[in-house]
Structures are given as C-alpha cells and as structure tokens.
C-alpha positions as CSV (number, residue, x, y, z in Angstrom):
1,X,-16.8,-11.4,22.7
2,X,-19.7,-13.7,22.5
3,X,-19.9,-16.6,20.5
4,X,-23.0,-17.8,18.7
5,X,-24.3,-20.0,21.3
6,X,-24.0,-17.6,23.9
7,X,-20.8,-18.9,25.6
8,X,-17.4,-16.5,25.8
9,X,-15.4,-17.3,22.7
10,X,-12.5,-17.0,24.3
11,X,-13.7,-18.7,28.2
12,X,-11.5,-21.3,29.8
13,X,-12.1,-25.1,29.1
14,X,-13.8,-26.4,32.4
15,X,-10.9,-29.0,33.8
16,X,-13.0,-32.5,33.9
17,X,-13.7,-33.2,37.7
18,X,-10.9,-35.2,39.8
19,X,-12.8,-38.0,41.5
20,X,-11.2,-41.5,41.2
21,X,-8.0,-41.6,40.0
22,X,-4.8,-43.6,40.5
23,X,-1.4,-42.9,41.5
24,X,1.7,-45.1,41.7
25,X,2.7,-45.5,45.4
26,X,3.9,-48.3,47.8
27,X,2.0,-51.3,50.1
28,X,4.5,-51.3,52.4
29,X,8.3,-49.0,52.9
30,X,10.2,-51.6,51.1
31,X,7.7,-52.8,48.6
32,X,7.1,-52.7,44.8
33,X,5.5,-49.4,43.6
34,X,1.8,-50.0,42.3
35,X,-1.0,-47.7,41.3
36,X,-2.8,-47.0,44.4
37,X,-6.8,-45.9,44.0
38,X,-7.2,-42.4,45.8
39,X,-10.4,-41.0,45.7
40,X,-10.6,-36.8,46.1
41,X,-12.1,-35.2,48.9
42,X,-10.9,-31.4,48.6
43,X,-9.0,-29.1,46.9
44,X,-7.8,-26.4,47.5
45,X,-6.4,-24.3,44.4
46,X,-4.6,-21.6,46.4
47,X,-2.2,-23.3,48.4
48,X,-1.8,-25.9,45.6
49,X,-3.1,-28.9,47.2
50,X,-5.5,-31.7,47.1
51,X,-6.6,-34.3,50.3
52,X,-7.4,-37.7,48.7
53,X,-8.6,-40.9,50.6
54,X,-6.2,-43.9,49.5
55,X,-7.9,-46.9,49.4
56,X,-5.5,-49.6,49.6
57,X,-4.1,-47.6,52.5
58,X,-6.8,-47.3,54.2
59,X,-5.7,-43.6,54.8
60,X,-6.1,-39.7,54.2
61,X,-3.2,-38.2,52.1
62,X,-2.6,-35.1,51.1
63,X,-0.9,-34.6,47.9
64,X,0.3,-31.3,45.8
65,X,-2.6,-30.5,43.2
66,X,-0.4,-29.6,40.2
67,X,1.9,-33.0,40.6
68,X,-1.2,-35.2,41.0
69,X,-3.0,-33.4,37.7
70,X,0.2,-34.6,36.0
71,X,1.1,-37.8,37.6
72,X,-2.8,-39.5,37.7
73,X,-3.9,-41.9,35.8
74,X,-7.8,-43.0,35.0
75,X,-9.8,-44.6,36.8
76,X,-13.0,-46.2,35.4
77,X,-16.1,-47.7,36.7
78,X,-17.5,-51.3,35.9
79,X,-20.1,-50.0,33.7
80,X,-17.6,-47.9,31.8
81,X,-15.5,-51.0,31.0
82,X,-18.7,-53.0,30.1
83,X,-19.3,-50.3,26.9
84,X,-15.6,-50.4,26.3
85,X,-15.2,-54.2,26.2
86,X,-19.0,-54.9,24.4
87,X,-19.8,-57.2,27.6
88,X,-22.2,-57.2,30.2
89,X,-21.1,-56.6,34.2
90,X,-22.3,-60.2,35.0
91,X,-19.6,-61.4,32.3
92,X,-16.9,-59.8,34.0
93,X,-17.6,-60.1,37.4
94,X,-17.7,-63.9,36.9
95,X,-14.2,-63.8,35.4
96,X,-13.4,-61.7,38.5
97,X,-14.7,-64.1,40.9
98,X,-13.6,-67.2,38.9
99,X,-10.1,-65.9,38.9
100,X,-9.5,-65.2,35.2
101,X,-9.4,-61.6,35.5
102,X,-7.4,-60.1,38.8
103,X,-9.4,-58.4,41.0
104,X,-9.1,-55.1,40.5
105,X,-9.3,-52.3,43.3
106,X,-12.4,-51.4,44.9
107,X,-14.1,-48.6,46.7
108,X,-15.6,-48.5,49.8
109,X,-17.5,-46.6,52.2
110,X,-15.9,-44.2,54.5
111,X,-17.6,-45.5,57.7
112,X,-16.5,-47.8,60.0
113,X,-18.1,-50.9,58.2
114,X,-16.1,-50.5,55.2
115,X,-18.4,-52.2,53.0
116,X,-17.2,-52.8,49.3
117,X,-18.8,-50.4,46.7
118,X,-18.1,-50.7,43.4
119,X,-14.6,-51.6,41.5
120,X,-12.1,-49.1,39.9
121,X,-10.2,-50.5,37.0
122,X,-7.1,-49.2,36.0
123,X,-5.6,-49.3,32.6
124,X,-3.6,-52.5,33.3
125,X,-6.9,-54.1,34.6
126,X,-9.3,-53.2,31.0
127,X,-6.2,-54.1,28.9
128,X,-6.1,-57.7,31.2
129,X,-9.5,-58.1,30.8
130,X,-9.5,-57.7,27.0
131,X,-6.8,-60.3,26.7
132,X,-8.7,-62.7,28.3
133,X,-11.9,-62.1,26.7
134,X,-10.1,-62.6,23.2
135,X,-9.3,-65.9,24.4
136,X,-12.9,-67.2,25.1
137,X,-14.5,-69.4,22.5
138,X,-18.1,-67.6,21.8
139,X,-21.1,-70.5,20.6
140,X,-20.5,-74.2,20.0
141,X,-17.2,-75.5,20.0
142,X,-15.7,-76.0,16.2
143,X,-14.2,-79.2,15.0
144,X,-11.1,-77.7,14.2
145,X,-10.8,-76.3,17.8
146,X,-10.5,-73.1,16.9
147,X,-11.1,-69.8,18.8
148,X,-14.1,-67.2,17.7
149,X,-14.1,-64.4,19.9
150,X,-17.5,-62.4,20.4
151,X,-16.9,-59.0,18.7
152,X,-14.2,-57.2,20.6
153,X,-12.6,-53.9,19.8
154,X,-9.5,-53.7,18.5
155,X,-6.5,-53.2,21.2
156,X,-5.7,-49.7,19.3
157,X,-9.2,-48.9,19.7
158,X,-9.2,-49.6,23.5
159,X,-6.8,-47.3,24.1
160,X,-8.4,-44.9,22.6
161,X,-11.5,-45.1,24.4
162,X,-9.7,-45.3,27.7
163,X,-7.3,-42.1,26.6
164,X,-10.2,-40.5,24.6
165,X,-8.5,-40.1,22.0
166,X,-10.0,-39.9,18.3
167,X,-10.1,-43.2,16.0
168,X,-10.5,-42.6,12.4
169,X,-12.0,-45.0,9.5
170,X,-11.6,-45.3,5.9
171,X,-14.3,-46.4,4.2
172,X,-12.7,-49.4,2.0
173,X,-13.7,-50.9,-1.3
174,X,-15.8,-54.0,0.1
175,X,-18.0,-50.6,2.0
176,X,-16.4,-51.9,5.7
177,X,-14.4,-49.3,7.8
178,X,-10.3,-49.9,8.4
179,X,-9.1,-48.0,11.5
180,X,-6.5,-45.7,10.8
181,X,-4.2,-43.9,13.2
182,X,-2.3,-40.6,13.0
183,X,0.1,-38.9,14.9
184,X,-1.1,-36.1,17.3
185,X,-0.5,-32.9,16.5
186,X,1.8,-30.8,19.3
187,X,1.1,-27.3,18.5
C-alpha cells in the first residue's frame, strides 16, 4: 500500500543515526561511574554489536548494539545548546573558560595529535549551563540589586527540547501563551 506522498504506509521509521552519544562508565577500576562520550565507528546489526571510540578513555570499545540503544543518552553539539539556551557560542565558551560552567567533554581527532574538536554536552552539562545563565544580571545593574535574566526558557521546556518531546500552550486571557504539560500516552 502506498501512501499519498509516495512513501509505504506501513514502512519502518528510519532509527535516527548513532553518532555521539554517552554512556555511564568508569575513569579508573575503583572510581565513580560517569557518562563517558563514545563516538560510533561501526555496527554491525547481525551479530548485535557496535565498536565505539571512548573519548575519555582514549580507547576502542566494543559494546552490544541493543544494550547501548537502551542505555545511551544524548549528546549535543555547541551550536545545538546555543538555540536551546537563546545564547551565542562566544557566551558560553567564556563561561567555560572562565570557570562558571564545567568543561564539558570534547571530541577529538583520531590521529596521533589529538587535537580538540568541538565539545559534547551532556544533559547534566545544558541543565548546568542554564542554571548559571539564570543567575547573570542582563543590562545595567538595578538599585534594588536585583537579578533580570535575558530571556531563557523555562527548565520544563529544556527538557523538552533536549528529550524532543512536545510542549503545548494555552493561549490565556492577556493573548500570552502558558506552557502546559501532559502525561505521555503508553499505548
């Protein structure tokens, strides 16, 4: 069966691609258990299993596919936190570099230089980031000493963004938009 637009009704949904992702693992044998950026560099769908490059590590790992599709969690790109947060990358690289914000994991290249590439925030690191940034004073200081924040999103709605999940409004009397939350539906 066809459907209008020429696609199979009834096709499978195309998995979103692995790339960066992060997985809770240890430093050292006796050490705390953190996320751990891995980056994926095959899979193989038959036997079940996926070779990853862990950065921290330093090292190639090879992990079962259908424990790692559960377990992951997301990593995102500097330019994807600058839409999320509503600031620009110079912004949050100077709260990086001045200490405000802890670093978060980077990428590298695989070659013997090992030269730093971009960073990879994980969900800890955007919802870090947005606490500090809610903090910072935005135009001239007020005489009541006061905090005004630049517009931020809402903590709810940062979750949603980073989850992609769906944030609804209801239009309100004044004609402003109140965020409203439902529970999922688990069919």
């Amino acid at each position: 069966m066809v459907a209008q637009d020429g696609n199979q009704a009834n096709a499978r949904k195309k998995p979103s691609p692995l790339r960066y992702f992060y997985l809770d693992g240890k430093l050292e044998a006796d050490g705390p258990t953190i996320p751990l950026l891995h980056k994926k560099l095959h899979i193989n769908r038959g036997a079940d299993k996926v070779t990853t490059w862990c950065y921290p590590l330093h090292k190639r790992i090879t992990y079962t596919y259908s424990d790692v599709k559960k377990r992951k969690a997301p990593a995102f790109k500097l330019m994807e936190v600058t839409k999320m947060l509503q600031r620009s990358r110079k912004t949050i690289e100077h709260a990086i570099l001045d200490g405000n914000i802890s670093r978060p994991q980077f990428t590298y290249g695989l070659d013997e230089h090992k030269r730093m590439f971009q960073y990879m925030f994980s969900e800890k690191d955007v919802i870090e980031a947005h606490a500090f940034f809610s903090t910072q004073h935005y135009g001239r200081p007020r005489n009541d000493g006061l905090i005004t924040p630049a517009p931020l999103p809402t903590l709810r709605e940062l979750r949603a963004m980073m989850r992609q999940d769906e944030v609804l409004y209801v239009k309100n009397e004044d004609g402003g938009y109140t965020p409203v939350w439902r529970a999922k539906d688990f069919d």
